[in-house]
C-alpha positions as CSV (number, residue, x, y, z in Angstrom):
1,X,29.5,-59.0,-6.5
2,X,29.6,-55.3,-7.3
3,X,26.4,-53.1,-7.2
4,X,27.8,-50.0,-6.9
5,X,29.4,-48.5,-10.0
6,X,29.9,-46.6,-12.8
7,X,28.3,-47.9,-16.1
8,X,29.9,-46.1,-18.7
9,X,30.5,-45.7,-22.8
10,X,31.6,-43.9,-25.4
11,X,30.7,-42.9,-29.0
12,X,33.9,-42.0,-31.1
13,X,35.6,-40.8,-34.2
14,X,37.2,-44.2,-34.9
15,X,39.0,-47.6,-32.6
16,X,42.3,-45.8,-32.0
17,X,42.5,-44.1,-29.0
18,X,46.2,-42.8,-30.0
19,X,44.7,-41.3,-33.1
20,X,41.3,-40.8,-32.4
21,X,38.8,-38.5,-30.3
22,X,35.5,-38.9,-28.2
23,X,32.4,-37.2,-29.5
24,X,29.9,-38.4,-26.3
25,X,29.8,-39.6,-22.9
26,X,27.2,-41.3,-21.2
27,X,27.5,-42.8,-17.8
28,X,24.6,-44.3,-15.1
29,X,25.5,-44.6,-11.5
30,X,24.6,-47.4,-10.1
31,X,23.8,-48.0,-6.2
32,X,22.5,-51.4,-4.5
33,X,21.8,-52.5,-8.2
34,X,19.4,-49.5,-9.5
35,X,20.3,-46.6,-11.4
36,X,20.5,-43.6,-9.5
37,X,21.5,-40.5,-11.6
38,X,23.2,-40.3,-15.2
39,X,25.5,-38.4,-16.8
40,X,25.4,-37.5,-20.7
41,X,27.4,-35.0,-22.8
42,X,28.4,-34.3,-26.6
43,X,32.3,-33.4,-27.1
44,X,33.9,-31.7,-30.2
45,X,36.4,-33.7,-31.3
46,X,37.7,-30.2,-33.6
47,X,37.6,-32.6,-36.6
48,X,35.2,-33.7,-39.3
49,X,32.9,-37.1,-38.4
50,X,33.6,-40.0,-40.8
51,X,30.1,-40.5,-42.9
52,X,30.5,-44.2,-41.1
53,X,30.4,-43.0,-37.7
54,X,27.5,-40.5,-38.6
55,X,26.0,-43.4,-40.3
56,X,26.2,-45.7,-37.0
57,X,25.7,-43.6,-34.2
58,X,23.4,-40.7,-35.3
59,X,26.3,-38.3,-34.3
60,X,26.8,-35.5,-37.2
61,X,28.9,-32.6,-37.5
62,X,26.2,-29.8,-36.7
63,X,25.4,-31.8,-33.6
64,X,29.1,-31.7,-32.3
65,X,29.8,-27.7,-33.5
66,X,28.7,-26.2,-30.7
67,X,29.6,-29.1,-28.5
68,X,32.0,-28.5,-25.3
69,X,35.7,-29.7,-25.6
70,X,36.3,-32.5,-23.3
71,X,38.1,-30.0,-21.1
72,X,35.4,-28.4,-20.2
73,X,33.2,-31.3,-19.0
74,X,36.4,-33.0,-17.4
75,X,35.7,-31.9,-14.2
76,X,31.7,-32.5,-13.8
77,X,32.6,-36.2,-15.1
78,X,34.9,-36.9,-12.8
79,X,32.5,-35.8,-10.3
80,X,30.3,-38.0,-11.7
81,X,32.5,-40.8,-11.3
82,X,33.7,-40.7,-8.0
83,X,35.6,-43.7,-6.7
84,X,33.2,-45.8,-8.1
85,X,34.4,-48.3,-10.3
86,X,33.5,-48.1,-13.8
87,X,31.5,-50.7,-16.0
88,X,31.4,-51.4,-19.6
89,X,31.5,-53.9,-22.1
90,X,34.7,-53.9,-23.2
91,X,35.5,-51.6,-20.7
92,X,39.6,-51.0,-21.3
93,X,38.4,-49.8,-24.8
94,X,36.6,-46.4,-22.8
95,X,39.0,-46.5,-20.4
96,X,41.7,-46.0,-22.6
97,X,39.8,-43.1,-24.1
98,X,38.8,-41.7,-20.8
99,X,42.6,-41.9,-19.6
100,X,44.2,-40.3,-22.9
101,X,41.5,-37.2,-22.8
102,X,42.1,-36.9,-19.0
103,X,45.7,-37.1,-18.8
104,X,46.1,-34.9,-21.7
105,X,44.5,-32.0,-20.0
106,X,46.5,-32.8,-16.6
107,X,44.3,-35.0,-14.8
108,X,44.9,-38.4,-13.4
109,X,42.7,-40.7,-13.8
110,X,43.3,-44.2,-12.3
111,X,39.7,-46.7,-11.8
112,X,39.1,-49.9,-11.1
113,X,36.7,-51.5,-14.1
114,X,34.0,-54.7,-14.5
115,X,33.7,-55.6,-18.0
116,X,30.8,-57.4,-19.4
117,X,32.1,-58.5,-22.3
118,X,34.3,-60.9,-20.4
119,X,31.6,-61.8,-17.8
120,X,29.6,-63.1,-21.3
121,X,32.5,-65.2,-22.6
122,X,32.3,-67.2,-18.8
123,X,28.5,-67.0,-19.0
124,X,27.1,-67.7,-22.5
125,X,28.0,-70.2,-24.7
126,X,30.9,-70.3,-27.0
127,X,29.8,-70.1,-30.3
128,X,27.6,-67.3,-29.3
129,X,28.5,-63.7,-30.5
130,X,29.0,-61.9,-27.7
131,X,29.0,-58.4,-28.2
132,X,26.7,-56.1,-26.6
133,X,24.1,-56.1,-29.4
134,X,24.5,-59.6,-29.6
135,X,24.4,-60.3,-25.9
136,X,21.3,-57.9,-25.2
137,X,19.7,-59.9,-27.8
138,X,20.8,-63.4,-26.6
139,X,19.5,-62.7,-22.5
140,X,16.3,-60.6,-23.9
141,X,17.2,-57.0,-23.1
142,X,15.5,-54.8,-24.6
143,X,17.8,-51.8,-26.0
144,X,17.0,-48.1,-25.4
145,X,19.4,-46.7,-27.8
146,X,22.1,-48.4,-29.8
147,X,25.3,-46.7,-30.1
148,X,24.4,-44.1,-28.4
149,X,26.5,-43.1,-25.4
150,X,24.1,-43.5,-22.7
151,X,21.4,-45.9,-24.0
152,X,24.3,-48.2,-24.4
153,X,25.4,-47.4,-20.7
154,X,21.8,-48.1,-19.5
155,X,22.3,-51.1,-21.7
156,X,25.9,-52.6,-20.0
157,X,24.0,-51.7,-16.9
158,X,21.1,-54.1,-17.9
159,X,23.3,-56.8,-19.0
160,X,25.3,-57.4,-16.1
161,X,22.5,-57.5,-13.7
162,X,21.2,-60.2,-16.1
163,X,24.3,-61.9,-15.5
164,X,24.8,-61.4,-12.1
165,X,21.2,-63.3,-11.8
166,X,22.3,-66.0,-13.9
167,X,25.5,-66.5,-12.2
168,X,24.0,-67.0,-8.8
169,X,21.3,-69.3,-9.7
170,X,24.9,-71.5,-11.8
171,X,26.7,-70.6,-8.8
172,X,29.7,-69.4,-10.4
173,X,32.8,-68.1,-8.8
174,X,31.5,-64.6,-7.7
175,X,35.2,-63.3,-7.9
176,X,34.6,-62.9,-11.9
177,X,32.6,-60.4,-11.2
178,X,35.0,-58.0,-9.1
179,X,36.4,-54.8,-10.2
180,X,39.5,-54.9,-11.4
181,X,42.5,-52.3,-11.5
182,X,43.0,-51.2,-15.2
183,X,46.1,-50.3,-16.7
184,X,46.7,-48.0,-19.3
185,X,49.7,-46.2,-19.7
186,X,50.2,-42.7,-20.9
187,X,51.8,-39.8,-21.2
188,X,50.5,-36.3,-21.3
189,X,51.1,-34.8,-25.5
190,X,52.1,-31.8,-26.1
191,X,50.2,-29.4,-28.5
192,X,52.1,-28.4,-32.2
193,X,54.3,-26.0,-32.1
194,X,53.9,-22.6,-33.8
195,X,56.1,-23.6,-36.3
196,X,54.4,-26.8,-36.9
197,X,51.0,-25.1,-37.1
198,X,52.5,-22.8,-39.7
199,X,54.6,-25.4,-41.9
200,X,51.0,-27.1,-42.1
201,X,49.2,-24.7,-43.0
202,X,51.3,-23.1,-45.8
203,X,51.4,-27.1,-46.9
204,X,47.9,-27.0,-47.0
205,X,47.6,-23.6,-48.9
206,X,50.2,-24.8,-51.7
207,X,49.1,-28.3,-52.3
208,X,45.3,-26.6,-52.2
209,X,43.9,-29.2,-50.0
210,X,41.3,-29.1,-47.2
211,X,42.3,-31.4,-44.2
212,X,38.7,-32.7,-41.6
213,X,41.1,-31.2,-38.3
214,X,41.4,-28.2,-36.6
215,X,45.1,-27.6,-36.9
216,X,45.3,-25.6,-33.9
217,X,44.0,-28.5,-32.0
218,X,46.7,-30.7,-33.2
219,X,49.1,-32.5,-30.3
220,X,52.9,-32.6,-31.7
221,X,52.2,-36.0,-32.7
222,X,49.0,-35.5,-34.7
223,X,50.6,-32.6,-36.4
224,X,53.9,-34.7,-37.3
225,X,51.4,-37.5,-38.7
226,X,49.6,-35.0,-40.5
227,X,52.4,-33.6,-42.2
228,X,53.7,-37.1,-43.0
229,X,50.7,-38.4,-44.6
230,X,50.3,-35.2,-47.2
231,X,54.0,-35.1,-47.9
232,X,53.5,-39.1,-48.6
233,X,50.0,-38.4,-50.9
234,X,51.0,-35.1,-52.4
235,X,54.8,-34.3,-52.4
236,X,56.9,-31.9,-50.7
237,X,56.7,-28.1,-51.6
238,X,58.3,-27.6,-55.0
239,X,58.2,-31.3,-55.6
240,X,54.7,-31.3,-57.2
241,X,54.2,-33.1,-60.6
């Protein structure tokens, strides 16, 4: 069974990790079982925060300002990281995040991952909610702070050396609980053009409308999307009833 890893989450501006961006990392690393360091970091997702995610996590738009891009922290995560594998409940759902962010500033990310959440659909019983809330909850973890980046980390940490205990005294197949390659696809976007920048903004400016992104942020993609959505809600230019 692993004890030497990576336990990792996110917080985030929505479930879409095409669409959407991270606002904090938090990661433990884990040696022999025990945490050794951690790792914890706001990121400016150059876009307002949806009152439900400021709602849930705590995270609010002043908070993230003056936060780094994930750029910046790229490298001193991937420090972090190592070749450790990384663990999480619902671990693809970060990954996927992780991979998008670090491929998209030119950095190859491949890990080998442990999720809890499928460890608790072996280990608990099946009418049992098993997300990590429900699963802390369920084994008597204490929480240090939910949805929170690291205090959920800490918390996926917690959980799967609760399960690792409960699976040796069942004496279930240890191989469950093996690290995993992960595979997620991607490839690098490319930022707007000029002329996509500009065509938005002069959109913006006639239609009078205030957009929650940083259009100079935009991929090629996001900006296309963009441009789609207000043509789709408020017409074309000179098409205005």
């Amino acid at each position: 069974m692993e004890q030497d890893y990576i336990a990792i989450d996110l917080e985030t501006t929505g479930l879409n990790a095409k669409k959407d961006k991270i606002i904090e990392v938090g990661a433990v690393c884990v040696i022999g079982g025990k945490e050794t360091a951690h790792y914890h970091s706001l990121v400016n997702p150059r876009r307002r925060l949806d009152p439900r995610i400021v709602e849930l996590t705590g995270i609010t738009d002043q908070m993230v300002k003056d936060a780094p891009d994930f750029g910046d922290i790229l490298g001193g995560l991937r420090d972090f990281c190592g070749e450790l594998p990384l663990l999480g409940h619902h671990i693809m759902f970060d990954y996927s995040f992780l991979k998008r962010a670090m491929v998209n500033n030119g950095t190859e990310f491949e890990k080998n991952g442990i999720d809890t959440l499928k460890l608790c659909r072996l280990l608990m019983p099946e009418g049992v909610p098993k997300s990590l809330e429900a699963a802390c909850s369920y084994f008597g973890i204490a929480r240090e702070q939910a949805h929170r980046a690291l205090g959920d980390a800490r918390d996926a940490h917690h959980l799967y050396q609760k399960l690792v205990r409960i699976s040796e005294n069942l004496q279930k197949d240890r191989g469950a609980f093996a690290a995993k390659p992960m595979i997620y696809k991607i490839k690098k976007e490319q930022p707007a053009s000029k002329k996509q920048k500009e065509d938005l903004r002069y959109l913006l400016k006639y239609h009078k409308i205030d957009v929650p992104v940083e259009i100079e942020f935009l991929s090629r993609n996001e900006a296309s999307r963009l441009k789609d959505n207000i043509i789709s809600q408020y017409g074309r230019i000179g098409t205005r009833d």
